[in-house]
N, C-alpha and C positions, 0 to 999 in steps of 0.2 A: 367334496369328499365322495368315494364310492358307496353306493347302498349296501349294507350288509347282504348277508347271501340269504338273510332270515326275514327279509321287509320285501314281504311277496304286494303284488296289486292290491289286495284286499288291506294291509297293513297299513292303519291308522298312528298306531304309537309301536314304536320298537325301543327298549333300554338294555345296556348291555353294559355291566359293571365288567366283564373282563374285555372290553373294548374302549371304554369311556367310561366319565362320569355317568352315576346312573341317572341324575337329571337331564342325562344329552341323549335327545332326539335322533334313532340313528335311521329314522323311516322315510318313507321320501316328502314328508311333511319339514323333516327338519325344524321342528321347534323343541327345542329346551323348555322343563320344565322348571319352575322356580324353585332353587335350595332354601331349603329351612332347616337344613344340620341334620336332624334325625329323620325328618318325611322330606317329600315333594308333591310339587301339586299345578294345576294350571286349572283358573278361574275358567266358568263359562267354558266348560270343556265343549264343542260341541259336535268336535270329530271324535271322542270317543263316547257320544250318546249313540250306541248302538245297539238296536233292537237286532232280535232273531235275525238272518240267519250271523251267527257273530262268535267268534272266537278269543278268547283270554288261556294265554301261557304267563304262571310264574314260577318260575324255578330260586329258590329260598333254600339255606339252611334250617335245620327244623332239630330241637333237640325236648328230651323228653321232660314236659313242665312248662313249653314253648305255648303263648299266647299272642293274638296281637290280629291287627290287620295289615292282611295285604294289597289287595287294590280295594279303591271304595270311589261309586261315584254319586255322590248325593251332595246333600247341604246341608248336612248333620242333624234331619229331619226326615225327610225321605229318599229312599233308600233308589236307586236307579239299579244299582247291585255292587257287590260287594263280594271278595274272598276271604274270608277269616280263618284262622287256626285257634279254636275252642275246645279243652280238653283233648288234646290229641287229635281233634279229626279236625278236615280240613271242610270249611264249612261255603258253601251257594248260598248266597241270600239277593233277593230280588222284594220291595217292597217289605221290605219287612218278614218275608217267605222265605224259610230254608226253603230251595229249591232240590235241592242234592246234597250230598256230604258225605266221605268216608275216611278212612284214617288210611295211612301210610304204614307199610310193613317195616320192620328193625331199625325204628325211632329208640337211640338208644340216648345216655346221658350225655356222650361226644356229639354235637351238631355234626349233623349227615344232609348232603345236598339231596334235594327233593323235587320232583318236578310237577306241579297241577297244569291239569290241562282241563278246562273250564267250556264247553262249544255248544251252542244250540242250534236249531234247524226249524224252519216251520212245520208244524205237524196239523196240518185242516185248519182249522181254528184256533189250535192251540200249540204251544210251544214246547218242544224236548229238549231235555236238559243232559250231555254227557258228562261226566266228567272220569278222567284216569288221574292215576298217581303214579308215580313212578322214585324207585330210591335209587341213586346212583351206586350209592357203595354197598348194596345187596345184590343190587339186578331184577328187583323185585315190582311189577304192575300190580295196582289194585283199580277196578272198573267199577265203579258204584254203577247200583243198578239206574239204570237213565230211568227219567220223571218227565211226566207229561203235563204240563201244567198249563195256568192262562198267560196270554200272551203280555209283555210289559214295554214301556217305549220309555229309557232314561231322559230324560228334561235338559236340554243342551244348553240351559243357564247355569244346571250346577257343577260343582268342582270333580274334578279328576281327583285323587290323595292316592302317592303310593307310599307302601309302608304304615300308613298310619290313618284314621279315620279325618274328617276333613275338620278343619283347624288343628290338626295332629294330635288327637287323642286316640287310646285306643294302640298305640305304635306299639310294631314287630320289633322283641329285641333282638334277635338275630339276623343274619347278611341274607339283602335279596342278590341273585344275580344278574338273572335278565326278567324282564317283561315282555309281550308284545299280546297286542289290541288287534286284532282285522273285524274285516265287514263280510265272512263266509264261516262256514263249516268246516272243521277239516279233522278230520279221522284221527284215529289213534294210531293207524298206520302212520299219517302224512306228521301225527305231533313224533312219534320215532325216529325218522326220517332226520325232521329236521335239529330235534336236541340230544337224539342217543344217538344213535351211530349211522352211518347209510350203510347200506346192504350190498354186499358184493354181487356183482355180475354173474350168474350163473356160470357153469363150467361144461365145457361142451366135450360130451364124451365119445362121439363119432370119432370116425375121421375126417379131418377138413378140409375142403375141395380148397386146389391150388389152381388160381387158372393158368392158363397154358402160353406160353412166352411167343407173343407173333417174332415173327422171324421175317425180316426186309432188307434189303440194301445195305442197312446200318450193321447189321451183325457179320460183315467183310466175310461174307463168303460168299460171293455173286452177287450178279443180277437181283431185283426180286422175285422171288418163285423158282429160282433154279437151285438147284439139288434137292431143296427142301419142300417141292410144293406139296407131295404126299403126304409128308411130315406136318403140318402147316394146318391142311384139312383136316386129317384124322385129330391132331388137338385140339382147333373151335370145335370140330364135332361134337366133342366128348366135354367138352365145357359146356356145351352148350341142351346137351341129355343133361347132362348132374345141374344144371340150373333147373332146369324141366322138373323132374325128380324133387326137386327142393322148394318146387310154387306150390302157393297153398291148392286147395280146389275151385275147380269153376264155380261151380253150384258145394252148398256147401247149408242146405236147409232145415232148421228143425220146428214143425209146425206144433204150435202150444194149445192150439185148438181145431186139429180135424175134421173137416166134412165126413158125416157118412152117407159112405157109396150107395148105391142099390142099383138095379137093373133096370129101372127107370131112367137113369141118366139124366136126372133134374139137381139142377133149375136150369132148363134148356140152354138158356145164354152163358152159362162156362162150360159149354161143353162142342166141339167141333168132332167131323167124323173122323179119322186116321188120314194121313198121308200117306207117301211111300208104298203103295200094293198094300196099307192092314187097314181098309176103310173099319174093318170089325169092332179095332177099337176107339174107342170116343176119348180126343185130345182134351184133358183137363187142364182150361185155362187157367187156375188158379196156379199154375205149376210151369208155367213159361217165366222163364229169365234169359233175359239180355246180358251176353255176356263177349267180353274182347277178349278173342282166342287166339294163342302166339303164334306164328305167321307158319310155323315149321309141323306144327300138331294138326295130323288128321284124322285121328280118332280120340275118341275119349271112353269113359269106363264109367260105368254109373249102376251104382246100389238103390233101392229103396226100401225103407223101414215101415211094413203094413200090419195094421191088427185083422184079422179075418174070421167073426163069428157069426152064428146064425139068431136070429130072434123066434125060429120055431123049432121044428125037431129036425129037419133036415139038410144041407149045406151044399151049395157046388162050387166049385173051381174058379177061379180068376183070374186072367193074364193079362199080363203087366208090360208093355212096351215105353221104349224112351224115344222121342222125334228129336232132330235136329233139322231147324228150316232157317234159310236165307231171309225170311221174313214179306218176299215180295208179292202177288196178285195171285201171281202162276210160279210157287215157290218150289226151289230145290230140297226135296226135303230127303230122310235117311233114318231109320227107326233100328231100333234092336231087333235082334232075336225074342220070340214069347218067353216071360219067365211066369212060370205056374206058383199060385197057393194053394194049396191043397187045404193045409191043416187047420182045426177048427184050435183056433185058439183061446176062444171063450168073451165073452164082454169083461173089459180091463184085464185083458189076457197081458203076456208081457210082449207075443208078436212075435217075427222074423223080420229079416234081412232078405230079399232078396236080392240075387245079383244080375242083371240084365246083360251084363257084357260090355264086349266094345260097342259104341257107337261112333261111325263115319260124320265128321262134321259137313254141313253145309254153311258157307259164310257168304256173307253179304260183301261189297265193295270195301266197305269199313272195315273188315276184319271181322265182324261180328256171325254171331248165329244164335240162333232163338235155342232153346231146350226147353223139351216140355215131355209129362208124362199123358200113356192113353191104358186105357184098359177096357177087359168086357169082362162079364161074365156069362160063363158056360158057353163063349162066342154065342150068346144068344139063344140058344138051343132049351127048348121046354123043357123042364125037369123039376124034381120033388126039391124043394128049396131052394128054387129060382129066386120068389120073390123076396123069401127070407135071409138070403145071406147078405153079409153087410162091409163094406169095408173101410180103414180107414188110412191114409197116407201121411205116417208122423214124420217121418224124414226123407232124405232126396242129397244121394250128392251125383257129382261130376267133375270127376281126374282127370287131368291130361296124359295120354299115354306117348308117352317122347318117341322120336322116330328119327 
């Protein structure tokens, strides 16, 4: 028999009353639990003894006055854990511990299908608890607030019991529909996904590149290349720009924690002097990427994102270049035009953008080329808050300009 679409790697126990009996096994385990008429159960569970990180879905009719249990794995002593439905809410219990609990929105006196999604995760030491609810015939989520509690490891001598507590006491009078057991975490997104509805593919509101129809032999109008080789060119070309156009970026960097610059140029070791005629500015290693650049691009465009404040009363200038090198001894290298900061944007200021321009690539035999950022300040040049100004480099990208 095929695996449900719902018995992922992690899925220990899967039950699907609109597929089967709900004692039949639909997970890649394939074991049937034993019927007892009103519960089911399997001794000596010891694939669904699962500690953190671990997931329980049941989806049940639920009406108002509704009491009972619904999974339970213990020995009618202690508790491994367990789902109940107690006065309206649907209740976690772990050792004897609510762990979590919250009630279901427009539980009316007609049984309305309900979905618990039960998931925990390791949290340091100790263990988090989510749980959602969800009503089918409202549309309605409730997210109990998660709980951080101590970690618990169920006893793989005791029973499984669904529907009913173990020797079946305790039992749900109302229909479950499905169950399913894993050995992972999984979102409120991914519990959506899998028992409400899947989500439609985005809708693309451009226009949509067509590529362009080669033209050979086979299209009975000559030779290959004759009448049409102008034709021919000019449409890989232009397939071949709108693919350009539509690659992500080369470089494409946003840094969470900033070096600040100064006019020191420390800590000596990430810092090289310029390439290319701008020895001026000093090549910040931390800011080289290796990157494979497509055979047809010989420039690229690159922005960087800087904060630029002073720590005394006075401020100066900063220029910004982008290198492109082959990477080799004696390397081919190729830098921007200078782009200036001027403005003092303050400590935790919000910054600029600047934009450096095109840069010329230099590649290696690979196809490859180094990119990296240099800068100085005030080229060096003595001045009233030389040693005061500061700067920092939170982002860095690199386009390919199509050709």
């Amino acid at each position: 028999m095929d695996l449900d679409e719902n018995s992922k790697l992690d899925t220990v126990l899967l039950l699907d009353a609109d597929v089967a009996d709900l004692f039949a096994d639909l997970s890649q385990y394939e074991t049937d639990l034993a019927d007892h008429g009103t519960y089911f159960d399997e001794t000596a569970s010891a694939r669904t003894a699962v500690a953190a990180p671990r997931d329980i879905v049941v989806i049940f009719d639920m009406a108002t006055g509704n009491s009972g249990t619904l999974v339970d794995h213990s020995n009618g002593v202690t508790i491994g854990y367990r789902i109940e439905v107690v006065a309206g809410a649907v209740r976690c219990v772990e050792g004897g511990t609510i762990r979590t609990a919250a009630s279901p929105l427009g539980i009316i006196a007609t049984p309305r299908k309900i979905l618990a999604a039960w998931s925990q995760f390791p949290n340091g030491t100790s263990t988090q608890s989510v749980l959602v609810l969800y009503n089918f015939a409202t549309g309605e989520w409730v997210h109990a607030p998660d709980a951080t509690h101590a970690s618990t490891t169920p006893n793989p001598s005791h029973t499984l019991t669904i529907k009913a507590r173990s020797g079946g006491s305790s039992p749900y009078p109302n229909t479950l529909h499905q169950v399913r057991i894993g050995r992972r975490f999984h979102s409120q997104t991914e519990t959506s996904e899998d028992w409400v509805a899947l989500t439609s593919p985005g809708v693309t509101l451009g226009a949509r590149r067509v590529e362009g129809t080669p033209i050979d032999r086979t299209t009975e109008i000559g030779s290959e290349g004759s009448f049409t080789g102008p034709a021919v060119l000019a449409t890989g070309r232009s397939t071949e720009a709108d693919a350009l156009r539509l690659s992500s970026p080369l470089v494409n960097e946003q840094v969470r924690s900033p070096l600040t610059l100064r006019n020191t140029y420390t800590p000596a070791r990430w810092h090289r002097p310029g390439w290319a005629g701008a020895p001026e500015s000093r090549m910040l290693l931390s800011t080289i990427f290796l990157r494979e650049v497509p055979p047809n691009v010989s420039e690229v465009f690159v922005r960087v994102h800087v904060l630029h404040y002073t720590a005394g009363a006075a401020i100066v200038p900063v220029y910004l270049r982008a290198f492109s090198f082959d990477g080799y001894s004696d390397p081919e290298a190729f830098c921007t035009d200078e782009g200036t900061v001027i403005a003092d944007h303050g400590v935790g200021g919000a910054g600029e953008w600047v934009t450096l321009g095109p840069l010329p690539v230099a590649r290696d035999p690979k196809g490859q080329s180094r990119f990296c950022l240099g800068y100085n300040f005030n080229h060096d040049v003595a001045a009233a808050g030389l040693t005061d100004t500061r700067l920092l480099i939170r982002a860095f990208t690199v386009e390919a300009l199509p050709k």
